[in-house]
SELUMTOR-845485 format. One record per atom (N, C-alpha, C): residue in three letters; x, y, z. Coordinates in steps of 0.001 Angstrom, whole numbers, plus 524288, in hexadecimal, padded with zeros to 5 digits. Layout:
// residues N
ALAXYZ ...
This chain:
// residues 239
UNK51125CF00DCBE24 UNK5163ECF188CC05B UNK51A10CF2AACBBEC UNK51C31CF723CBC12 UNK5203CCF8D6CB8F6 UNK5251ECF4FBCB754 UNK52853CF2DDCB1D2 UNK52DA4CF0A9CB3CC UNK530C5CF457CB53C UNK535C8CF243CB504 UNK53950CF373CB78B UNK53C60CF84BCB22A UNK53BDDCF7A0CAC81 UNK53B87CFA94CAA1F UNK5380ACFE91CA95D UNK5337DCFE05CAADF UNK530E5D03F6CAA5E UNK530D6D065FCB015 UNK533DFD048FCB2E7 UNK53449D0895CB703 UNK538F6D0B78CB4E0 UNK53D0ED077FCB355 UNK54212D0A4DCB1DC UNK54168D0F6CCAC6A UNK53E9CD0E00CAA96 UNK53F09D1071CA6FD UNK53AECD165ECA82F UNK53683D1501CAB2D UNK53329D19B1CAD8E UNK53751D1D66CB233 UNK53C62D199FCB37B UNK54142D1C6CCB617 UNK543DED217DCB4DE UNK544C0D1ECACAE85 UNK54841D200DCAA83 UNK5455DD25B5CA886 UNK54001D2417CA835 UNK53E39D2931CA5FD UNK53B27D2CAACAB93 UNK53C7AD2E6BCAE96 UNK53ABCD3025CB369 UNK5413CD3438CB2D8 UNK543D8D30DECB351 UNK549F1D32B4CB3DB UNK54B83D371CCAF84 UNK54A2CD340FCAB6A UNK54C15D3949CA511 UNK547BBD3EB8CA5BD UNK5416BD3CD3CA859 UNK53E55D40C4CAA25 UNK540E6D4541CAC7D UNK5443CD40F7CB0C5 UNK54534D47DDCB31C UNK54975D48A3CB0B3 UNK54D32D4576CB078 UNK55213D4870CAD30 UNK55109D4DE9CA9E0 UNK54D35D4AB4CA78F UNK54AF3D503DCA2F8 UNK5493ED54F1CA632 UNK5454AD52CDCA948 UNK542C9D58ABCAD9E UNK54664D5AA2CAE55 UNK54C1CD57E5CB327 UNK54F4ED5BADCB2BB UNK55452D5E3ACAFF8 UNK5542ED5D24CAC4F UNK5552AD5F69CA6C5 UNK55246D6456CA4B2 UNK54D0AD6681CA68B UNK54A56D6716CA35A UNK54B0CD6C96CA7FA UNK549B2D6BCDCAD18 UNK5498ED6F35CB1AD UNK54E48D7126CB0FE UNK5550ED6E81CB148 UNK558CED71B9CB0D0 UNK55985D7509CAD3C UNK55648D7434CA7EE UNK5572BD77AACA53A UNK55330D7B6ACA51F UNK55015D7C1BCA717 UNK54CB0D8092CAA39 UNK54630D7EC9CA722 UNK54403D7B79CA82D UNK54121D7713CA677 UNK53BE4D785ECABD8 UNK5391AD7A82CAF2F UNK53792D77D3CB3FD UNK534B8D756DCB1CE UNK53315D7236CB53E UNK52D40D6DB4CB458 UNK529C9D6FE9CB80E UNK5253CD71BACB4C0 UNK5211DD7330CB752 UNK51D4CD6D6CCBA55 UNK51E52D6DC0CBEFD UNK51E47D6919CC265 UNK5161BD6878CC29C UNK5137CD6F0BCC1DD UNK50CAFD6D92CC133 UNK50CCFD6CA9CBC9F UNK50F1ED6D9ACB66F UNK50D04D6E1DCB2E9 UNK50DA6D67E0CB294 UNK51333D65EDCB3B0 UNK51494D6044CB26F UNK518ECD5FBCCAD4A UNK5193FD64B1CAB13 UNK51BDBD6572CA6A6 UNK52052D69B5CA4B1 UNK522ABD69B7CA21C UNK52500D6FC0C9F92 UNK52245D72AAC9D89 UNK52311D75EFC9FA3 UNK51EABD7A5DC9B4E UNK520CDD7BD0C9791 UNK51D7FD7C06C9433 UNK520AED7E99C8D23 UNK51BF3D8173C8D8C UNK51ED2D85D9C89F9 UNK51CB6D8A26C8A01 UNK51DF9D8D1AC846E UNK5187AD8EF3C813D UNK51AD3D9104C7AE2 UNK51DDBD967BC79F0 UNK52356D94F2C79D2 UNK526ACD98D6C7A22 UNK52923D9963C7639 UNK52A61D9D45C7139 UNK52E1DD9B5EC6BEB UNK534BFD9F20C6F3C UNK53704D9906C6F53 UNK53CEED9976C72D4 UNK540C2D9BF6C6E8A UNK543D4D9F48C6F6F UNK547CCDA038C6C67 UNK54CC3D9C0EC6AD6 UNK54EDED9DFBC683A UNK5514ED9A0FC6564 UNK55503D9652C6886 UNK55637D9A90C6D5A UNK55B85D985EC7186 UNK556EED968CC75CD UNK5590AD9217C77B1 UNK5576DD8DACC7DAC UNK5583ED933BC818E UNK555A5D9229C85A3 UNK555A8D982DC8A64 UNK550C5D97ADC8C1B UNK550E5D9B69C90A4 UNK54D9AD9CF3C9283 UNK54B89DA399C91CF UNK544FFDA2E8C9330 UNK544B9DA89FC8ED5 UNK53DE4DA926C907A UNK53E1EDAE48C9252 UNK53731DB0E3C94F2 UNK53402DB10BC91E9 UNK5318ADB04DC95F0 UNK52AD8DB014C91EE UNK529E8DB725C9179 UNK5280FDB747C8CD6 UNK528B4DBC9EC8B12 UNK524C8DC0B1C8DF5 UNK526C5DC494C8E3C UNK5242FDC926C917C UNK522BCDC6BDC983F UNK524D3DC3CAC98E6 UNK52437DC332C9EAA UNK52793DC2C9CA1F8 UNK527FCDC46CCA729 UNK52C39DC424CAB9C UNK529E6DC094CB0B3 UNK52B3DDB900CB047 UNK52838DB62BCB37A UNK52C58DB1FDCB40E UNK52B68DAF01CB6E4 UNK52E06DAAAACB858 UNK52DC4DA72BCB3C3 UNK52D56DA789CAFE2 UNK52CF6DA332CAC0B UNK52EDFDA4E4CA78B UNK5308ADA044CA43C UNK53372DA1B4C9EE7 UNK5337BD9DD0C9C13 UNK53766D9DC6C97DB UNK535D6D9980C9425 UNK53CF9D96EDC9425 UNK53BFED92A4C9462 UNK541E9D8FAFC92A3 UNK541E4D8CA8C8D67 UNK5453DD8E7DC8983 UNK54474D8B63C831A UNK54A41D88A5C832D UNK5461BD849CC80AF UNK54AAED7F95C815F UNK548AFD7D7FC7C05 UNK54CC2D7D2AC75BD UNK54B95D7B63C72B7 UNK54781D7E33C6EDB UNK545BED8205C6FCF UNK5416DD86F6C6D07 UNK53B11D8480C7071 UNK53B89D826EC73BF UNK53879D8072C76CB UNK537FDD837FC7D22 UNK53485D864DC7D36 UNK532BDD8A85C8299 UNK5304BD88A6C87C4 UNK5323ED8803C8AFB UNK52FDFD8643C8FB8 UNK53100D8AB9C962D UNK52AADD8B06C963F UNK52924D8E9EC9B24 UNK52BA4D8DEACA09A UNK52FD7D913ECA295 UNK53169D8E6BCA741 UNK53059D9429CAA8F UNK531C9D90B2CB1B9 UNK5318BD9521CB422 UNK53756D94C6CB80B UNK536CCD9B3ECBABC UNK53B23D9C09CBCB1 UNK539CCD9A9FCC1EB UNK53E3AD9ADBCC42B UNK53D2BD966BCCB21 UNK53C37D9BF2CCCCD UNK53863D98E9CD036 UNK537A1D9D37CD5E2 UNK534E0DA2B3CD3B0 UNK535D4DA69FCD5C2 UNK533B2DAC35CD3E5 UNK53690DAF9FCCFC3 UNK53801DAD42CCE76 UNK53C29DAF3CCCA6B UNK53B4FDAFD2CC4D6 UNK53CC4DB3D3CC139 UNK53B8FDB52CCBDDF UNK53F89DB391CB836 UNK53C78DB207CB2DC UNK53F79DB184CAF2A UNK54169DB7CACAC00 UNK54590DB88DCAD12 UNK54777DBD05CAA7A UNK5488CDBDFCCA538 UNK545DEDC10BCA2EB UNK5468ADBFAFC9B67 UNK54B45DC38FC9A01 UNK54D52DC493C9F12 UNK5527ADC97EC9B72 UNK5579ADC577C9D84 UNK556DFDC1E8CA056 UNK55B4DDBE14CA217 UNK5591CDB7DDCA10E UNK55439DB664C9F44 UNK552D7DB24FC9DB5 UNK55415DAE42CA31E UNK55379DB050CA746 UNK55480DAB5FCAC0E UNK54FE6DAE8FCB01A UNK54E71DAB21CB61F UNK54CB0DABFFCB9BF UNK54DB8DAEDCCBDB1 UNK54CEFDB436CBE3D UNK54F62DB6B7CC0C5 UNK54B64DB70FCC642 UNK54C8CDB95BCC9CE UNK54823DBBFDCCEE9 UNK5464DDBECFCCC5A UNK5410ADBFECCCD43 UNK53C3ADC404CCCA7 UNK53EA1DC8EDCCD3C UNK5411FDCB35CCF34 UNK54514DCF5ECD1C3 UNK5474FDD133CCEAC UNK54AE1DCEEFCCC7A UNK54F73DCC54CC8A8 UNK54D53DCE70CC2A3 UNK548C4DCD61CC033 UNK54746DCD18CBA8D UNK5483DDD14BCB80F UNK549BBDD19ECB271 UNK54962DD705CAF5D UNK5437CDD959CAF83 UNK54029DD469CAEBA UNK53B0CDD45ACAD69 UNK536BBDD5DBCB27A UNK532DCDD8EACB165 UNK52EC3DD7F7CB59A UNK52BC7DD304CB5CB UNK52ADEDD327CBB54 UNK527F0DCD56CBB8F UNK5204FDCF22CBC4C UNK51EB8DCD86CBA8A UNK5191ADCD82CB988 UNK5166DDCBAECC048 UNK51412DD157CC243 UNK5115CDCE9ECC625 UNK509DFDCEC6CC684 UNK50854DCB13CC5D4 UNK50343DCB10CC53D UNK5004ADCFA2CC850 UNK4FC00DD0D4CC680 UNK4F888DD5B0CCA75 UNK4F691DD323CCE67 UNK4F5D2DCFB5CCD35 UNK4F05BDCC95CD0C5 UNK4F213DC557CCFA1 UNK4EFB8DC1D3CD1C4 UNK4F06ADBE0CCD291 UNK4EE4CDBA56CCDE2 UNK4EC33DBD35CCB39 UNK4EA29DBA6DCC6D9 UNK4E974DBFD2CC3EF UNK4E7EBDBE43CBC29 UNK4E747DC048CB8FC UNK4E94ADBED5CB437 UNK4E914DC412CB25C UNK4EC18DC1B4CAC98 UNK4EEB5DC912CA9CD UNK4F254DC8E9CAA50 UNK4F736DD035CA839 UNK4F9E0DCDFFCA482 UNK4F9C6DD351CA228 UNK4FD82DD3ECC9B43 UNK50196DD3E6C9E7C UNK50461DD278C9B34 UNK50CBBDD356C9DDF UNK50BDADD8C6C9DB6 UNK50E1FDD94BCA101 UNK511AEDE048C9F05 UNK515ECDE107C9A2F UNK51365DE504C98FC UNK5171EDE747C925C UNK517CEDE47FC8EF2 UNK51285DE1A6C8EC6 UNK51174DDD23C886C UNK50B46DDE29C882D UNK50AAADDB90C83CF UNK50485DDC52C81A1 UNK5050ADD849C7E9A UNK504E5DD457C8068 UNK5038ADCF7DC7C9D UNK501ACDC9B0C7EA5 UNK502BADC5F3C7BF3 UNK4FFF0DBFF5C7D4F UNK5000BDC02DC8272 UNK5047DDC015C83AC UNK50520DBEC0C8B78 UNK5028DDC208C8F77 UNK5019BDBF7AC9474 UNK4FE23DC4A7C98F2 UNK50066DBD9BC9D45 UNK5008CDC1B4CA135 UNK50115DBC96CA5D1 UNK4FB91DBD18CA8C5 UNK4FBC6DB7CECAB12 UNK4F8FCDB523CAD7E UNK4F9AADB516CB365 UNK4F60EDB7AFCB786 UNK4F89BDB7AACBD43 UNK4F585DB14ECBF3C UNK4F7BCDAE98CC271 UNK4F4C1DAAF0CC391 UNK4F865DAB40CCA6A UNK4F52FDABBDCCEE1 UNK4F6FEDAC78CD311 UNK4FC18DAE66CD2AF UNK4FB99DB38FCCF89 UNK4FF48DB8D5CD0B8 UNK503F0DB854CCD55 UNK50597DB1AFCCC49 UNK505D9DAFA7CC865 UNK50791DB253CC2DE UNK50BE1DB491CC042 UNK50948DB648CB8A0 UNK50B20DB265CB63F UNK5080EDAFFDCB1AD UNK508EEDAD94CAFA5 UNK50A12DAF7ECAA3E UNK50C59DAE27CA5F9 UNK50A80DB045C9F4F UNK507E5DADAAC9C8F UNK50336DAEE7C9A75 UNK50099DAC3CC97CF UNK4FF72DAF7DC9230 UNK4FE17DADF4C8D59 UNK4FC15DAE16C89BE UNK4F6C0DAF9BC87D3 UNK4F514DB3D6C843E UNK4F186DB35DC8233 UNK4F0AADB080C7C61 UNK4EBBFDAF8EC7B0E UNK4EAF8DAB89C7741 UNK4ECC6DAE42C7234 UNK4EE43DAB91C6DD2 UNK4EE3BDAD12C6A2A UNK4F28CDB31AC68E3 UNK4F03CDB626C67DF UNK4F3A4DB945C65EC UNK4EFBDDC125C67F5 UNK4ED51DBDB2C6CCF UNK4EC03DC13DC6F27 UNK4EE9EDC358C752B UNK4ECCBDC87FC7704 UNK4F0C1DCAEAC795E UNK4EEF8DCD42C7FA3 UNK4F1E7DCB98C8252 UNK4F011DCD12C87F4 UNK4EE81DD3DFC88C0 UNK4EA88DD579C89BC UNK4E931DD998C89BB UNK4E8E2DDACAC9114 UNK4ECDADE034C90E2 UNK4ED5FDDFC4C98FB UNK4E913DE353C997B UNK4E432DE4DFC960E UNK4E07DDE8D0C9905 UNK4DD1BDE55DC9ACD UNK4DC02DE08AC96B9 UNK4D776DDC7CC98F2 UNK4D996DD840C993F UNK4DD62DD680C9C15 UNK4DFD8DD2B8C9D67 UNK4E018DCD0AC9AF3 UNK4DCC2DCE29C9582 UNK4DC81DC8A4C92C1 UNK4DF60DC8CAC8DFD UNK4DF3BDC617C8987 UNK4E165DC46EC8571 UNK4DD98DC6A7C80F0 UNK4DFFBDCA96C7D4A UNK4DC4DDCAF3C7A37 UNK4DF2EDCC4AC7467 UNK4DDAFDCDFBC7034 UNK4DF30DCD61C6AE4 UNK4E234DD225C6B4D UNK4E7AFDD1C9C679F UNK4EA27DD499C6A19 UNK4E9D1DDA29C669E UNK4E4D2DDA52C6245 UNK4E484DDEC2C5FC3 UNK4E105DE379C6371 UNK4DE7DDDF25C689C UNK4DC35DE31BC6AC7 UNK4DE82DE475C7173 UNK4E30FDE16BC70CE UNK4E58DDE225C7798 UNK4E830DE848C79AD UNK4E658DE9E5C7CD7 UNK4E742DF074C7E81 UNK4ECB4DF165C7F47 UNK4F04DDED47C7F6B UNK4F59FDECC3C7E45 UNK4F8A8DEDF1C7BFD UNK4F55CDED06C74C3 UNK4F6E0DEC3FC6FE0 UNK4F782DF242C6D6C UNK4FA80DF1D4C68F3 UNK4FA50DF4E9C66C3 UNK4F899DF5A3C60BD UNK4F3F9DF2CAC60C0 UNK4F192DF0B8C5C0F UNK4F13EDF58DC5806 UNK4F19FDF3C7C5439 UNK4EF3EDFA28C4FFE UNK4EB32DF74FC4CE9 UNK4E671DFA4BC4CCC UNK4E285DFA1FC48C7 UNK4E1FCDFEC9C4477 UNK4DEDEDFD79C3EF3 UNK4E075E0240C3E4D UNK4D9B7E0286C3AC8 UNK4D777E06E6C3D40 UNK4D37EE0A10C3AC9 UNK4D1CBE0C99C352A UNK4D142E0A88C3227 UNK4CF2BE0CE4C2CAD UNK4CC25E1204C2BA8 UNK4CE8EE16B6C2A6A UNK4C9BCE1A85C27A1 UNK4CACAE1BD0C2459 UNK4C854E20EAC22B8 UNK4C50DE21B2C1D04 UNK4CB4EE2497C1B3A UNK4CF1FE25F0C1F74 UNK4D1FDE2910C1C6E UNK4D895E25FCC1E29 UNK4D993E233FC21F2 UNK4DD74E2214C2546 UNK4DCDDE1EBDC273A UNK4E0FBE1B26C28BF UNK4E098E161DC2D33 UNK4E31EE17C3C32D4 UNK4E048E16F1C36B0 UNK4E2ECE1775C3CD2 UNK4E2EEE12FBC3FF6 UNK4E80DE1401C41EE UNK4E9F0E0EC9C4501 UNK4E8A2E1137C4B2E UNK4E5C7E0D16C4C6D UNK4E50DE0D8AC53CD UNK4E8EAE09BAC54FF UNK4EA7FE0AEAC59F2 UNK4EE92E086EC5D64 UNK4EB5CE05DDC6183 UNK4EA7BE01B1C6435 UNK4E87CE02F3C696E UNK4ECEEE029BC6E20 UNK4EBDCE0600C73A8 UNK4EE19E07A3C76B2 UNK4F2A1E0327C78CB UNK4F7A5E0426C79AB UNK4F9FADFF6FC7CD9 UNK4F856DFFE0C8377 UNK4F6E0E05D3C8404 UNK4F52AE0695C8A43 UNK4EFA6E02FDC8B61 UNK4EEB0E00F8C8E5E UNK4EB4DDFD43C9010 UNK4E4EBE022CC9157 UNK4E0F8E009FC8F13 UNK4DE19E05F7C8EEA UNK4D6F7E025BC905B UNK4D9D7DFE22C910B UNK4D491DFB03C9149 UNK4D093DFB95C95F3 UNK4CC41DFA7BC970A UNK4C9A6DFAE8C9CC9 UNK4CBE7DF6F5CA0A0 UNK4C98EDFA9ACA3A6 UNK4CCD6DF9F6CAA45 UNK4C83ADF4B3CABFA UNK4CB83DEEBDCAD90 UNK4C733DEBEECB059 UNK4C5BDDED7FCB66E UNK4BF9FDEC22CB671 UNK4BC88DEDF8CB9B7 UNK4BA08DE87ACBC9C UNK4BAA1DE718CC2F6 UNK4B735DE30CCC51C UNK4B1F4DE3BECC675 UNK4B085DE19DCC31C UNK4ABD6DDEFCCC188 UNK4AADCDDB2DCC579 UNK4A3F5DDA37CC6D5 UNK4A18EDD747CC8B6 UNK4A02ADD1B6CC4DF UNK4A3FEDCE2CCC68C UNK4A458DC8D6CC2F7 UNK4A735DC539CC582 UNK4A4EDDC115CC848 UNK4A7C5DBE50CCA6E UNK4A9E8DB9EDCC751 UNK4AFB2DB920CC8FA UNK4B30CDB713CC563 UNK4B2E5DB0A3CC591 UNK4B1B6DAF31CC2A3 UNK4B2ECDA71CCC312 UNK4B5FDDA691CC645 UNK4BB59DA84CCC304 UNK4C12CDA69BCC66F UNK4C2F5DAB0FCC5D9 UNK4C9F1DAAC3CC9F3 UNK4CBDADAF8ECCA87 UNK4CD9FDB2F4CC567 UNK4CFFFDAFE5CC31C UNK4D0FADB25CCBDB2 UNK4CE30DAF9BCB9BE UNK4CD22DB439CB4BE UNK4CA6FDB1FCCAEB4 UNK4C6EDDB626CAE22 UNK4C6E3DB367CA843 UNK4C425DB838CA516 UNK4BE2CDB5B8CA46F UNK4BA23DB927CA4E6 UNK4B49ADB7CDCA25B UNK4B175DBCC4CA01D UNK4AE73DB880C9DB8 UNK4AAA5DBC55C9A41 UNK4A695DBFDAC9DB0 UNK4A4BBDC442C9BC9 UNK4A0E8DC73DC9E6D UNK49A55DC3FBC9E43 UNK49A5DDC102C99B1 UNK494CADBEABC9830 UNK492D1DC0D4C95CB UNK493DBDC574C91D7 UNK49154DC67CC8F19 UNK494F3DC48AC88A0 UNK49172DC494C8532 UNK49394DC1FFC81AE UNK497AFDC5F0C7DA0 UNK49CE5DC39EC7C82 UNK49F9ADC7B2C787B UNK4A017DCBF9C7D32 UNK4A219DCBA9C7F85 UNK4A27ADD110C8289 UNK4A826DD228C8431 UNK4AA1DDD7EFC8393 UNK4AED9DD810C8270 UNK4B0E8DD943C89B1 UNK4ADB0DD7A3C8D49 UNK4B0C1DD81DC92B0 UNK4B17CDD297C93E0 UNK4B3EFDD12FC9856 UNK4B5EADCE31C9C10 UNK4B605DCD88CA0A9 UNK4B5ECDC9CCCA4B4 UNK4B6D8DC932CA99A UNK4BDDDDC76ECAB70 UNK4C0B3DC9B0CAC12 UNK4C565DCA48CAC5D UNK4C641DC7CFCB36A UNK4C76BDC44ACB5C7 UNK4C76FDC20BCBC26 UNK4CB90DC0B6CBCD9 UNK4CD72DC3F1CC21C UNK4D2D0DC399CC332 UNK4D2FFDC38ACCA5E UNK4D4CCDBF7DCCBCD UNK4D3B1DC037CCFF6 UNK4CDFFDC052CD24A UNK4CA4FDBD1DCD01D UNK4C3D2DBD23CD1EC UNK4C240DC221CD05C UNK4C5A7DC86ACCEB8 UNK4C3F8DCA32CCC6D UNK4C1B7DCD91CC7D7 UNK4BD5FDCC1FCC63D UNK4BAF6DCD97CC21D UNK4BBBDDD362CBEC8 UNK4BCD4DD36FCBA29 UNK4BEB6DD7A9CB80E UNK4BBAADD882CB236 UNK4B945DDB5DCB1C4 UNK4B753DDC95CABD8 UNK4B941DDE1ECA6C6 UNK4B9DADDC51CA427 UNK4BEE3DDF27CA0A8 UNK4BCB9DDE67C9A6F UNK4BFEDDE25AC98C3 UNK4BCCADE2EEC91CD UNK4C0E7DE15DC8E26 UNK4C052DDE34C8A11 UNK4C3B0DDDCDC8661 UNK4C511DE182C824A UNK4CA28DE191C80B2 UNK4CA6FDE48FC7CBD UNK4C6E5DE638C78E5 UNK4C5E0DEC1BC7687 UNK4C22EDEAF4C722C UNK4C340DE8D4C6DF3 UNK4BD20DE75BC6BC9 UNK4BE48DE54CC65E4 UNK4BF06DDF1BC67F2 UNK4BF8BDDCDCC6E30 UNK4BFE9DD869C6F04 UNK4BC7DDD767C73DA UNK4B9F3DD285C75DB UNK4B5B8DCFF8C78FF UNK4B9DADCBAAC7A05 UNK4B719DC9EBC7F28 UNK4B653DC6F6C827E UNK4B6CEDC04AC7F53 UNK4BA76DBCE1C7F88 UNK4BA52DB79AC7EA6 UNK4BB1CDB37BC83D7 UNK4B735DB2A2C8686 UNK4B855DAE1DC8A89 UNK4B9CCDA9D8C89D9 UNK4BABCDA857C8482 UNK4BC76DA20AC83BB UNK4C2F8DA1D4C824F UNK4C439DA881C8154 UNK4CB5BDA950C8140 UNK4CBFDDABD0C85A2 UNK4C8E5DADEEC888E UNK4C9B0DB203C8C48 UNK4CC58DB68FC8B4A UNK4CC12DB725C8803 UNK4CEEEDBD0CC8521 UNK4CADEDBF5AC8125 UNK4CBEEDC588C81C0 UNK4C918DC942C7D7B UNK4CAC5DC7AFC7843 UNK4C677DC778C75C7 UNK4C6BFDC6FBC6FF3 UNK4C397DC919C6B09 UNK4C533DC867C6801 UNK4C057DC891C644C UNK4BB98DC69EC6109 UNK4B7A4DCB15C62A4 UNK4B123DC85AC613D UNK4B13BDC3FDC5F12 UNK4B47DDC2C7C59FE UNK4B1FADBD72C56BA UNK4B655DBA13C5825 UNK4BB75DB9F0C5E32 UNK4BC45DB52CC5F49 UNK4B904DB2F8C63E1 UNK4B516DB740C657B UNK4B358DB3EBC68CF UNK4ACF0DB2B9C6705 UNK4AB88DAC6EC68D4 UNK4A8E1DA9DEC677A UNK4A31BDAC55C67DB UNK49ECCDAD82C645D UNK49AA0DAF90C647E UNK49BDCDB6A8C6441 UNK49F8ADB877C6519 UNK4A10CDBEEFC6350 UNK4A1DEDC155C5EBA UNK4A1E2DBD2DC5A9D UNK4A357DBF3AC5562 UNK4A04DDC2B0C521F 
């Protein structure tokens, strides 16, 4: 049985608990009530406290910096964070377009970027998510791949001859093959798998139960243990 001091004092700290919570909510703080926690989120905050969008996107969510310290919040209801007024406006209302998924699941480049970020549909759902490292969402094959070979990019290589050097560009127009459904029944509704053959530069692309065939960039294959196109000698036994 408890004394009469550690109830008081398990009082005491129950009480400053929420004080703080709501401290934390008025100042635009929510408590994610499934996660159990605040979400922090790796954001480099500018120098001034504010609120301030997650870059290249138009969604209910944003970042609040408090102290050079970034934390992921969202806007109530259907409503959108506006990055030309930095507050929650109606969907209606936004400078910005709002991102509407194709389909109920998947994975799309933002519009009018070519880089780390691509959202995530999860029951119609967009989310923003990240690719690894310092590789780059490619929107012809819907995965993550190096960004010297993404159909996005505007990479320059440059060719050696006997008399002159020439620089190739590759295309920013998207020029890649068209996916085709394929007979492959899918594990689950969405994910990526291998064809089974070894080092092989296609894919099983599943969206919605269905199955899609798809080729990686050249000069790059198939990695099932990143799930992204890469190159021969990062993936294991291709070198």
């Amino acid at each position: 049985m408890e004394s009469p001091s550690s109830t008081s004092m398990t009082f005491v700290i129950l009480v400053l608990f929420q004080v703080c919570l709501g401290q934390l909510v008025s100042a635009g703080f929510p408590f994610d009530r499934q996660q159990r926690h605040f979400v922090k989120e790796v954001f480099t905050c500018p120098p001034k406290d504010g609120f301030y969008p997650i870059p290249n996107v138009c969604t209910g969510s944003y970042y609040s910096c408090v102290n050079q310290v970034a934390y992921e919040m969202s806007c109530p209801g259907d409503s959108v964070f506006d990055p030309a007024v930095n507050v929650c406006v109606p969907a209606g209302q936004a400078t910005c377009q709002v991102f509407q998924c194709p389909a109920q699941g998947g994975f799309y480049h933002i519009p009018g970027t070519c880089g780390n970020s691509y959202y995530s549909c999860v029951e119609g759902i967009p989310y923003v998510m990240n690719c690894p490292g310092t590789s780059i969402f490619d929107p012809i094959v819907g995965v993550c791949v190096p960004k010297e070979v993404a159909s996005c990019s505007t990479t320059s290589t440059t060719t050696p001859s006997s008399s002159d050097t020439t620089t190739t560009k590759y295309s920013t127009i998207p020029t890649g093959p068209t996916p085709t459904i394929a007979p492959f029944t899918c594990p689950d509704a969405f994910g990526f798998y291998p064809t089974g053959i070894p080092c092989d530069d296609q894919f099983w692309r599943c969206s919605n139960t269905y199955a899609y065939l798809m080729t990686c960039p050249p000069t790059t294959i198939w990695n099932q243990a990143t799930t992204v196109c890469d190159y021969p000698f990062a993936v294991p036994g291709c070198g």
